[in-house]
PyMOL Python script that loads the backbone (N, CA, C, O; Angstrom):
from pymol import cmd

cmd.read_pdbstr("""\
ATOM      1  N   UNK A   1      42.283   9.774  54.152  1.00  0.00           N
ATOM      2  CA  UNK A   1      43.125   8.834  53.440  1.00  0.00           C
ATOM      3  C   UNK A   1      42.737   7.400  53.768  1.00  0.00           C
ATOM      4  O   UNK A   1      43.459   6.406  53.694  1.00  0.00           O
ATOM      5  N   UNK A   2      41.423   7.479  54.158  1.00  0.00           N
ATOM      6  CA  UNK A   2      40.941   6.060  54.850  1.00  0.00           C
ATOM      7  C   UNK A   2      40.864   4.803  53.116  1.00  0.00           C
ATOM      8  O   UNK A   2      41.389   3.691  53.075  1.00  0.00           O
ATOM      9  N   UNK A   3      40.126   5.424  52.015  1.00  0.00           N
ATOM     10  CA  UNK A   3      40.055   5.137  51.219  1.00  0.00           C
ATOM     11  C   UNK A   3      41.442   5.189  50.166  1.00  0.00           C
ATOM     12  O   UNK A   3      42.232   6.105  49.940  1.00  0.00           O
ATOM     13  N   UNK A   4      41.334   3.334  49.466  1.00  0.00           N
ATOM     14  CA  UNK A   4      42.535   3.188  48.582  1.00  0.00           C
ATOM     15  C   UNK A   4      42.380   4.184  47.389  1.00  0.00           C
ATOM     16  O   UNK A   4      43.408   4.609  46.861  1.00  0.00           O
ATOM     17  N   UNK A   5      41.038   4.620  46.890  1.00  0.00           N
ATOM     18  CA  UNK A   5      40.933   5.840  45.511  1.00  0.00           C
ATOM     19  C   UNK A   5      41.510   7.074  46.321  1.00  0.00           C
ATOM     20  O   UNK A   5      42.519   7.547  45.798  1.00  0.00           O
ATOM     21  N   UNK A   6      41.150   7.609  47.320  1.00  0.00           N
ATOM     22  CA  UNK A   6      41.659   8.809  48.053  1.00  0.00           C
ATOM     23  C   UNK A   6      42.909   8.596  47.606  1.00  0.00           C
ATOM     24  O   UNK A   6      43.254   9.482  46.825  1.00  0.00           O
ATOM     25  N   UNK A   7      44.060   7.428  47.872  1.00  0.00           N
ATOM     26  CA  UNK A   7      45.445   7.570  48.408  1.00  0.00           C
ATOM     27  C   UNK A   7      46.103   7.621  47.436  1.00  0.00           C
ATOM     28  O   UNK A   7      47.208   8.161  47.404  1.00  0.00           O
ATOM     29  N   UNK A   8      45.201   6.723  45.859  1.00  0.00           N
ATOM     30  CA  UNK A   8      45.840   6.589  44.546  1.00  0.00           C
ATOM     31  C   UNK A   8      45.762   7.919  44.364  1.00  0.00           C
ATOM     32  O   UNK A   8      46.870   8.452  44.425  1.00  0.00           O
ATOM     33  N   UNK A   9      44.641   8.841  44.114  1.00  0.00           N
ATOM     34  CA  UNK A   9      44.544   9.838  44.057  1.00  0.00           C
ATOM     35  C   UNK A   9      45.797  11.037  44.223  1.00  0.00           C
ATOM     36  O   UNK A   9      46.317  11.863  43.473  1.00  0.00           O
ATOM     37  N   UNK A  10      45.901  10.760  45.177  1.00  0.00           N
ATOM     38  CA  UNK A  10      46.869  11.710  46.139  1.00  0.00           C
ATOM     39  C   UNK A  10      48.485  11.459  45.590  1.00  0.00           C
ATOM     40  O   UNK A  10      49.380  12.266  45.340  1.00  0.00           O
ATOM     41  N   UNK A  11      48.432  10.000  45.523  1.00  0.00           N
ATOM     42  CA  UNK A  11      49.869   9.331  44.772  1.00  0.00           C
ATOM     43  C   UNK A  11      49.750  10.249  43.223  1.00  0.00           C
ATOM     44  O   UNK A  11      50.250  11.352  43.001  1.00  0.00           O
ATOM     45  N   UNK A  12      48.985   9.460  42.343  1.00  0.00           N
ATOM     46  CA  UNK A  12      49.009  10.411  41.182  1.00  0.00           C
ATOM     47  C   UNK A  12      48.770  12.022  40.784  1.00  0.00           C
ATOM     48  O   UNK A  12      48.909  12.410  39.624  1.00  0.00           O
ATOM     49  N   UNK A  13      48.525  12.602  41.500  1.00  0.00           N
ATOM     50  CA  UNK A  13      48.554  14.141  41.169  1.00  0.00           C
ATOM     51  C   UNK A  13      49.050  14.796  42.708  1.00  0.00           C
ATOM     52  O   UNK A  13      48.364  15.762  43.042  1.00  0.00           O
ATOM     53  N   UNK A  14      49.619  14.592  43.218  1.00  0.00           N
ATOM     54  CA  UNK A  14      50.356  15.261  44.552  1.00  0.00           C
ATOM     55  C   UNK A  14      51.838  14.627  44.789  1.00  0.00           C
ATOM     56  O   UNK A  14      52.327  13.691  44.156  1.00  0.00           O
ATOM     57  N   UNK A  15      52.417  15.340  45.822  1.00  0.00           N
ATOM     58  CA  UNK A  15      53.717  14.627  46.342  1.00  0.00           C
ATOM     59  C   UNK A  15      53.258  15.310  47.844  1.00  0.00           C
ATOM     60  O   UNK A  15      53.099  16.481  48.191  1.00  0.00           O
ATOM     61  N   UNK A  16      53.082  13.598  48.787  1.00  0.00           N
ATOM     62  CA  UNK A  16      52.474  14.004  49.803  1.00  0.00           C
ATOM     63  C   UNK A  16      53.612  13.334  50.539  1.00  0.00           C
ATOM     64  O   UNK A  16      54.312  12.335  50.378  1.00  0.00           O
ATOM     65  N   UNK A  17      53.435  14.813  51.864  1.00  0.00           N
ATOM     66  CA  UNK A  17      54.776  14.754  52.483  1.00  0.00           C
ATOM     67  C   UNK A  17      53.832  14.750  54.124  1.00  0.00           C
ATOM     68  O   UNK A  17      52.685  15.186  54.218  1.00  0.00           O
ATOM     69  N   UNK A  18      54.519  14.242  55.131  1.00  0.00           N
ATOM     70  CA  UNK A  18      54.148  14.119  56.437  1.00  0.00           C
ATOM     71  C   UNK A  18      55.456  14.766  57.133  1.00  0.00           C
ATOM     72  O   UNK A  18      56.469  14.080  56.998  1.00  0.00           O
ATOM     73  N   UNK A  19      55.599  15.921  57.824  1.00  0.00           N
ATOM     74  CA  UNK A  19      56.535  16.464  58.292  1.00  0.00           C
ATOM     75  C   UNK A  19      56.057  16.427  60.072  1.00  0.00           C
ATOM     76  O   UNK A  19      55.027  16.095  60.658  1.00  0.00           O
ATOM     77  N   UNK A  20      57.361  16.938  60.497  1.00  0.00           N
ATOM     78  CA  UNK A  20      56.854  17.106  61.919  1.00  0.00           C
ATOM     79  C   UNK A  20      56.855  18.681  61.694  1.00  0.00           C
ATOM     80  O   UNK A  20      57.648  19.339  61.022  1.00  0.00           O
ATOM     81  N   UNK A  21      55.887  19.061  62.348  1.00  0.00           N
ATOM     82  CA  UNK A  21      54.906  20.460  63.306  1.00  0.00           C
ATOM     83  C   UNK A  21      56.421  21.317  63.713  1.00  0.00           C
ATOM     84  O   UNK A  21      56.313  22.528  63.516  1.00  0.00           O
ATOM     85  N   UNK A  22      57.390  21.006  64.086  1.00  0.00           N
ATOM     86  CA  UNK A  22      58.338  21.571  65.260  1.00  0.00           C
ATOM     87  C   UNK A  22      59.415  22.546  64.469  1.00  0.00           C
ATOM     88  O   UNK A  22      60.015  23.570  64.796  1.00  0.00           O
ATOM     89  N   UNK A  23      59.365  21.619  63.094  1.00  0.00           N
ATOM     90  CA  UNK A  23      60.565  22.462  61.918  1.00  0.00           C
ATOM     91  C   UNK A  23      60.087  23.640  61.877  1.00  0.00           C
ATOM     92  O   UNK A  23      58.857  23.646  61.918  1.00  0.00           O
ATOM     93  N   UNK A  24      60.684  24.879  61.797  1.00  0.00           N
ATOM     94  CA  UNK A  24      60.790  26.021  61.341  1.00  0.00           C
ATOM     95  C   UNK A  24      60.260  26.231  59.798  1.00  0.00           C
ATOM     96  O   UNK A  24      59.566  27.214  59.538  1.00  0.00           O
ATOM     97  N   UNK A  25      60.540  25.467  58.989  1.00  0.00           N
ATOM     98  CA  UNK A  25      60.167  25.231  57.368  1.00  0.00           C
ATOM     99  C   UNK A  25      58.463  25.390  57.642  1.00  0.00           C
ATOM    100  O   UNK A  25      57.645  26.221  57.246  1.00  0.00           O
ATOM    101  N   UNK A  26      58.392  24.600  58.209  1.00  0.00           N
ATOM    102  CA  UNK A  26      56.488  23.911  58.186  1.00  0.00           C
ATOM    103  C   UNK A  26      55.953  25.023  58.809  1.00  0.00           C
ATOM    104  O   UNK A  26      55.024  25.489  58.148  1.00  0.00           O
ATOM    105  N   UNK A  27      56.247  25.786  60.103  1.00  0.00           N
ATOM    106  CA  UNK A  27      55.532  26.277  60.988  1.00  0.00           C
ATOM    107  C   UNK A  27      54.935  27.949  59.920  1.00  0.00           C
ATOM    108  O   UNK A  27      53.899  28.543  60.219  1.00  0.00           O
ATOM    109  N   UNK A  28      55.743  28.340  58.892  1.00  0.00           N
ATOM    110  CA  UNK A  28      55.568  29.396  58.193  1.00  0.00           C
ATOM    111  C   UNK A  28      53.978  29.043  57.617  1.00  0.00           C
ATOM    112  O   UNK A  28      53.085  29.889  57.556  1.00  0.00           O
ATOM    113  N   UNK A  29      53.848  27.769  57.258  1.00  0.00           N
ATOM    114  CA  UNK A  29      52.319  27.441  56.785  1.00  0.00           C
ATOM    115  C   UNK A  29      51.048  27.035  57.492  1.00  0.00           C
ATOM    116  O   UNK A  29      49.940  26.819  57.001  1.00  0.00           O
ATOM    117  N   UNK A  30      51.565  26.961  59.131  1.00  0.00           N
ATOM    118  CA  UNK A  30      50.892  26.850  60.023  1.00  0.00           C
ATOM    119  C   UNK A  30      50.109  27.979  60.194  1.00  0.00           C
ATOM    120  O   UNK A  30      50.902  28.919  60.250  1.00  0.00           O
ATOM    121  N   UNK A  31      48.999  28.380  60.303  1.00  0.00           N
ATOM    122  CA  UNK A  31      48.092  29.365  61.641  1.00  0.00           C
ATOM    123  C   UNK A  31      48.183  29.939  62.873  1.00  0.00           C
ATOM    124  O   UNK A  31      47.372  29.519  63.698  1.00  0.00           O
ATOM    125  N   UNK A  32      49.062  30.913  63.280  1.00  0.00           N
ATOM    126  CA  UNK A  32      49.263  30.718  64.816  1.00  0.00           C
ATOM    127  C   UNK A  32      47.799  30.224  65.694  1.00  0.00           C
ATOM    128  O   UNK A  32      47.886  29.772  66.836  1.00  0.00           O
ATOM    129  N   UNK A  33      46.791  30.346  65.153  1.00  0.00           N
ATOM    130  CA  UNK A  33      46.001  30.294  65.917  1.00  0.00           C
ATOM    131  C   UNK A  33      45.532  28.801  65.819  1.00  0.00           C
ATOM    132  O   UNK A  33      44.591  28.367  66.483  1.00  0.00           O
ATOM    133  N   UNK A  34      46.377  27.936  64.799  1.00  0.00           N
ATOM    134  CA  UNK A  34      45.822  26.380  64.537  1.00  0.00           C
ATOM    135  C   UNK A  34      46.480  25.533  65.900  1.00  0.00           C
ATOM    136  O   UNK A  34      47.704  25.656  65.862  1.00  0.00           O
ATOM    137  N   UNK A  35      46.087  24.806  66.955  1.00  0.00           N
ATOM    138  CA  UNK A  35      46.738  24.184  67.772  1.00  0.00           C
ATOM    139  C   UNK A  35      47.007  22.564  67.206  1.00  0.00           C
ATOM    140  O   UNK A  35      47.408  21.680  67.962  1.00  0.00           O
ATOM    141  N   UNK A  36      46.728  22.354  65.818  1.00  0.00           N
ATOM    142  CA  UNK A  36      47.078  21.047  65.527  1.00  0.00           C
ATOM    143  C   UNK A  36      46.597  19.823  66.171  1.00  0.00           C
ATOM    144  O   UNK A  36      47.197  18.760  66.008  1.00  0.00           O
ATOM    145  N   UNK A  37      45.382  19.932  67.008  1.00  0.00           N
ATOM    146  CA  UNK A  37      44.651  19.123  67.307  1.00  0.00           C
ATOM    147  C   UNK A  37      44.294  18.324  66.402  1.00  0.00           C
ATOM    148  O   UNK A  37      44.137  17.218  66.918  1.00  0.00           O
ATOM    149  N   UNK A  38      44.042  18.300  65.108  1.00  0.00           N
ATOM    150  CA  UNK A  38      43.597  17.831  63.649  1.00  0.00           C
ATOM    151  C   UNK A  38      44.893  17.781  62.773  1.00  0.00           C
ATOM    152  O   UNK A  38      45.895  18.496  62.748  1.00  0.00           O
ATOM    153  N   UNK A  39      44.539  16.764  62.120  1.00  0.00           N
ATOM    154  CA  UNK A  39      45.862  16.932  60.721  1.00  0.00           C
ATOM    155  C   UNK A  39      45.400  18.183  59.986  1.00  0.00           C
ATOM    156  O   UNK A  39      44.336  18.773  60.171  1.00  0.00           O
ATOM    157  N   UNK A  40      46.562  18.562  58.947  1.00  0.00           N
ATOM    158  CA  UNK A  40      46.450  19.947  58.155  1.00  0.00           C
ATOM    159  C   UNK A  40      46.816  19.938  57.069  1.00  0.00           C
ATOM    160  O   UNK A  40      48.016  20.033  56.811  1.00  0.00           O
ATOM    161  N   UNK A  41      45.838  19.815  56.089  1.00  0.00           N
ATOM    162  CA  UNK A  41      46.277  19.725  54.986  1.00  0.00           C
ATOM    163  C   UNK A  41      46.498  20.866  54.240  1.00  0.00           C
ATOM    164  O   UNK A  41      45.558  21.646  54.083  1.00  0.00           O
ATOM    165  N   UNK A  42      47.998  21.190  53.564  1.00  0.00           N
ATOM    166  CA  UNK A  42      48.338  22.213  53.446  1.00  0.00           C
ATOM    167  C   UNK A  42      48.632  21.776  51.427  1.00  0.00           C
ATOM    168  O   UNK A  42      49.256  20.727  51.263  1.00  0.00           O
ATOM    169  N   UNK A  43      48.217  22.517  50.125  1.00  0.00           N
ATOM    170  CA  UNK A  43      48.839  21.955  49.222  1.00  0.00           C
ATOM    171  C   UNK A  43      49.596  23.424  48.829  1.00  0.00           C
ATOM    172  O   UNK A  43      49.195  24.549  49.129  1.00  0.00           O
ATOM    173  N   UNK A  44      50.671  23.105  48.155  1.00  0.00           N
ATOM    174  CA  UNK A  44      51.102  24.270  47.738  1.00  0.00           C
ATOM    175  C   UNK A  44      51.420  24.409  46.301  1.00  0.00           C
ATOM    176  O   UNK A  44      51.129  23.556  45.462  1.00  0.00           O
ATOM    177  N   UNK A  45      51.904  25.292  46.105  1.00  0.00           N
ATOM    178  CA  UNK A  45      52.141  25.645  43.975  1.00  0.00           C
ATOM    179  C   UNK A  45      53.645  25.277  44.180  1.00  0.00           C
ATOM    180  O   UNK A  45      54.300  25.448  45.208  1.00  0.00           O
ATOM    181  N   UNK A  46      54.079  24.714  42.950  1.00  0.00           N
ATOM    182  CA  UNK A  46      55.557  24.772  42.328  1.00  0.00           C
ATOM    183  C   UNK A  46      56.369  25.431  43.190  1.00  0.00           C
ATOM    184  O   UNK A  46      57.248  25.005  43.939  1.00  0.00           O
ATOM    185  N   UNK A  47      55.905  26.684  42.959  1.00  0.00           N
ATOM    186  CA  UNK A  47      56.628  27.935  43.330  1.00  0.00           C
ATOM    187  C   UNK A  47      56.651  27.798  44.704  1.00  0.00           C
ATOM    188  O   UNK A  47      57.741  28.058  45.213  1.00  0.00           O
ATOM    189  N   UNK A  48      55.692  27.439  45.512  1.00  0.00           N
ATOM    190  CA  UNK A  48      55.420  27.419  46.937  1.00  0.00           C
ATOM    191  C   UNK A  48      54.735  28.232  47.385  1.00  0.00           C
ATOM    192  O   UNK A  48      55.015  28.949  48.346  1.00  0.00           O
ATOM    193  N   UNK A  49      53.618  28.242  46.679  1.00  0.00           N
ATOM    194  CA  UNK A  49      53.014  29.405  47.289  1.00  0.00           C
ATOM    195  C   UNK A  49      51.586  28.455  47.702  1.00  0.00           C
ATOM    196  O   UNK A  49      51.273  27.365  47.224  1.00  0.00           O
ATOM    197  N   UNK A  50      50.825  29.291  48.791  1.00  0.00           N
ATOM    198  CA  UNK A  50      49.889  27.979  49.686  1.00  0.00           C
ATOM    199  C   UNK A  50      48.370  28.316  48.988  1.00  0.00           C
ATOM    200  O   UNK A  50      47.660  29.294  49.224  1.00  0.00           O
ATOM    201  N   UNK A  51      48.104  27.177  48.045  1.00  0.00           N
ATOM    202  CA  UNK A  51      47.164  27.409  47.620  1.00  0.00           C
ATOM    203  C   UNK A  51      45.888  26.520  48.148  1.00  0.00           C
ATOM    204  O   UNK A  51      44.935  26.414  47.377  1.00  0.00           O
ATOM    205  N   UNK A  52      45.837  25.972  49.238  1.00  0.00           N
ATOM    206  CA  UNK A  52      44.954  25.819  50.485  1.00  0.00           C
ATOM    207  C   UNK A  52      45.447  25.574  51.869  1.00  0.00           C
ATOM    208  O   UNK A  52      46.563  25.057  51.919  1.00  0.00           O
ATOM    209  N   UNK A  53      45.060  25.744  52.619  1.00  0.00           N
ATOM    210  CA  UNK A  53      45.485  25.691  54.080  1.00  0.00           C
ATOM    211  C   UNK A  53      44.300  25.389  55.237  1.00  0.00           C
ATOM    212  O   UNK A  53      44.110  26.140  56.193  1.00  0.00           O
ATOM    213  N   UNK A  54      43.592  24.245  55.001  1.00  0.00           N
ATOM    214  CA  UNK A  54      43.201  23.566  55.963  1.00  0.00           C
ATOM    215  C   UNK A  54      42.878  22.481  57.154  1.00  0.00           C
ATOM    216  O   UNK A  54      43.299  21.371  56.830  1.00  0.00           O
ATOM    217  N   UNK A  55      42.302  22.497  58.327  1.00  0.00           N
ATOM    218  CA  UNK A  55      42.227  21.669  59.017  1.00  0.00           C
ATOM    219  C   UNK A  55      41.320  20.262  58.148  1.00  0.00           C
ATOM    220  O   UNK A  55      40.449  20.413  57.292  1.00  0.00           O
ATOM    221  N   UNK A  56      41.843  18.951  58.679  1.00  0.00           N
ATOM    222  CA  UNK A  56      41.161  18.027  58.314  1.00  0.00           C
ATOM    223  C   UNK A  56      40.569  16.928  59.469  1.00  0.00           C
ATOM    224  O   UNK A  56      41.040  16.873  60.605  1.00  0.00           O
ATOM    225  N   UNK A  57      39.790  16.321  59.135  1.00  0.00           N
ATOM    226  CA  UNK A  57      39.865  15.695  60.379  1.00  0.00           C
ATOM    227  C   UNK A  57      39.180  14.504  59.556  1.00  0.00           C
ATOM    228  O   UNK A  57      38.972  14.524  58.343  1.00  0.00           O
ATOM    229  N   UNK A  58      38.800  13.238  60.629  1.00  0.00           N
ATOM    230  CA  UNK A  58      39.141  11.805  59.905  1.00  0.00           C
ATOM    231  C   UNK A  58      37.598  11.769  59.624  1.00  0.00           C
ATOM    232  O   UNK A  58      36.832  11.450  60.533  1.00  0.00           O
ATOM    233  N   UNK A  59      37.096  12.121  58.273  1.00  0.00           N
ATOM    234  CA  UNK A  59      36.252  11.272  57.667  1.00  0.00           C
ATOM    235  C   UNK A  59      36.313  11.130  56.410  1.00  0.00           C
ATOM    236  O   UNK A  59      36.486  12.090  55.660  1.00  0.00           O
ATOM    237  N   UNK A  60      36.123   9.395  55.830  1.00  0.00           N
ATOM    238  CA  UNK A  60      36.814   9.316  54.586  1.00  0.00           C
ATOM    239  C   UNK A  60      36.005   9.790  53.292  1.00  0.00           C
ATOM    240  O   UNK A  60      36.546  10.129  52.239  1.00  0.00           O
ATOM    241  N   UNK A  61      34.540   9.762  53.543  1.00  0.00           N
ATOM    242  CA  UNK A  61      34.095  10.049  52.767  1.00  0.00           C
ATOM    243  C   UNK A  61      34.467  11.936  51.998  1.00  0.00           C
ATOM    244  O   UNK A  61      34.810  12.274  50.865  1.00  0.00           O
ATOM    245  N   UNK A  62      34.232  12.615  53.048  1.00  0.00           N
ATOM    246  CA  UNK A  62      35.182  14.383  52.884  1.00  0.00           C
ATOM    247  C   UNK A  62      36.322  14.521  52.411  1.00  0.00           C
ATOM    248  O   UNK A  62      36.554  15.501  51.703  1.00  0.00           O
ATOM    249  N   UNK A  63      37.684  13.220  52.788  1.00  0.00           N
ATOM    250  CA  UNK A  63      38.441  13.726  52.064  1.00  0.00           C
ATOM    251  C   UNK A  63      38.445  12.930  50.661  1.00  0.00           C
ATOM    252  O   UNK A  63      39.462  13.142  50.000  1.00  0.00           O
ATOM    253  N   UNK A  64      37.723  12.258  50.213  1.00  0.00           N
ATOM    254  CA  UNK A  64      37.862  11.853  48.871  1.00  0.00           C
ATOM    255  C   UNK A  64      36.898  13.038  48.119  1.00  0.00           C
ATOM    256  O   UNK A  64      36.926  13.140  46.893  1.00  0.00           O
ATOM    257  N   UNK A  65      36.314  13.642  48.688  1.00  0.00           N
ATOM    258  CA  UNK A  65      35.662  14.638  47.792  1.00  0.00           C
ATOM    259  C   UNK A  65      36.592  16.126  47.677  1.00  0.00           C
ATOM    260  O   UNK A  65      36.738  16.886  46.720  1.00  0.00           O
ATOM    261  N   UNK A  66      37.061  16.171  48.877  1.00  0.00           N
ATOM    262  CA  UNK A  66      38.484  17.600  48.790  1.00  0.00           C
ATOM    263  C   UNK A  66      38.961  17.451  47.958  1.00  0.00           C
ATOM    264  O   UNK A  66      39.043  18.347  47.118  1.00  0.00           O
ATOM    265  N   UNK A  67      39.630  15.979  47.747  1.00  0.00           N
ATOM    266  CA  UNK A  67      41.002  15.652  46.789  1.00  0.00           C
ATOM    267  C   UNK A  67      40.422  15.718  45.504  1.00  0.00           C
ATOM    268  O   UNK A  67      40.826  16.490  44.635  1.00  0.00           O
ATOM    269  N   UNK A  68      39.563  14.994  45.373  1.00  0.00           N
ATOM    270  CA  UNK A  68      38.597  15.144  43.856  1.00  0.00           C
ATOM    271  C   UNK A  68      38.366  16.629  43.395  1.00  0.00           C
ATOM    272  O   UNK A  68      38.870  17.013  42.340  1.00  0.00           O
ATOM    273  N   UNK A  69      37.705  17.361  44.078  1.00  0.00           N
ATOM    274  CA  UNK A  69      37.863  19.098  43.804  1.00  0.00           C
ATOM    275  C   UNK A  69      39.004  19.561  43.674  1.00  0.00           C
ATOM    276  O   UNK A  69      39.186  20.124  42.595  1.00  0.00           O
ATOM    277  N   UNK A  70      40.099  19.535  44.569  1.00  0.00           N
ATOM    278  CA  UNK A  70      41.426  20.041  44.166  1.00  0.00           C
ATOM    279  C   UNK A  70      41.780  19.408  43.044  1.00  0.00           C
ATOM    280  O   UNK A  70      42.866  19.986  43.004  1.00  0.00           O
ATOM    281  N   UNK A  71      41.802  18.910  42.355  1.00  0.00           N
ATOM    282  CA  UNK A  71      41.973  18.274  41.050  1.00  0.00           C
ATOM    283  C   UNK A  71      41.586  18.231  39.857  1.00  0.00           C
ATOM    284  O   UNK A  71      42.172  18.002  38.799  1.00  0.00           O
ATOM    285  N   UNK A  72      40.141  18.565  40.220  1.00  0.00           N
ATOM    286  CA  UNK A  72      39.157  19.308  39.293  1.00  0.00           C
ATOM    287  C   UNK A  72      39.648  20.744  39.130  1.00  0.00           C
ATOM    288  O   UNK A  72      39.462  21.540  38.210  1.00  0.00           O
ATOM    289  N   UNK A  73      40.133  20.824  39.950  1.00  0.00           N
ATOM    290  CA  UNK A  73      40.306  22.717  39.625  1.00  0.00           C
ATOM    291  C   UNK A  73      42.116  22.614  39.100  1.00  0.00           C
ATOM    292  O   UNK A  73      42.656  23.642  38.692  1.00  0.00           O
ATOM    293  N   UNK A  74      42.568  21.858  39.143  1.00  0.00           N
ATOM    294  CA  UNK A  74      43.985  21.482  38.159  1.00  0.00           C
ATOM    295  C   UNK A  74      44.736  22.200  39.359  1.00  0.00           C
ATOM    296  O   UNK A  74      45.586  22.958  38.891  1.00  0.00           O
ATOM    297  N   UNK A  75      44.714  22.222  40.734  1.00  0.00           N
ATOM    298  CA  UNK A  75      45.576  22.279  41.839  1.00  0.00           C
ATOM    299  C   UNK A  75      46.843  21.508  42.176  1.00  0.00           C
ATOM    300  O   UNK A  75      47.443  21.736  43.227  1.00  0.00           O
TER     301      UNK A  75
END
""", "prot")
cmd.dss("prot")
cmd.show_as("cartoon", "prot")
cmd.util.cbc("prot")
cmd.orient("prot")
């Protein structure tokens, strides 16, 4: 999210939420085996169902190309 196209991005076709790790809600989409060392980008369907579930970590150029693919694929 280093980049302002990444964040417009993310503004116009997502509703991006920053939760804490500790809720019970969130931890169902967690990994037991993820220790959250890294942010996690999790997107989900309408419905809620998890239609990716991965680790991210800070480089801006990668996530402007994730977000661009998830989008391309009408995610």
């Amino acid at each position: 999210m280093d980049y302002f196209t990444t964040k417009n991005l993310v503004e116009d076709h997502f509703i991006p939420a920053i939760v804490k790790s500790s809720s019970k809600k969130v931890m169902q989409y967690i990994p037991e085996d993820d220790p959250l060392e890294n942010c996690r980008l999790v997107v989900l369907s309408k419905s809620g169902d998890v239609l990716l579930s991965e680790g991210v970590y800070a480089n801006p150029d990668e996530g402007l190309k994730r977000i661009r693919s998830l989008i391309a694929k009408n995610v």
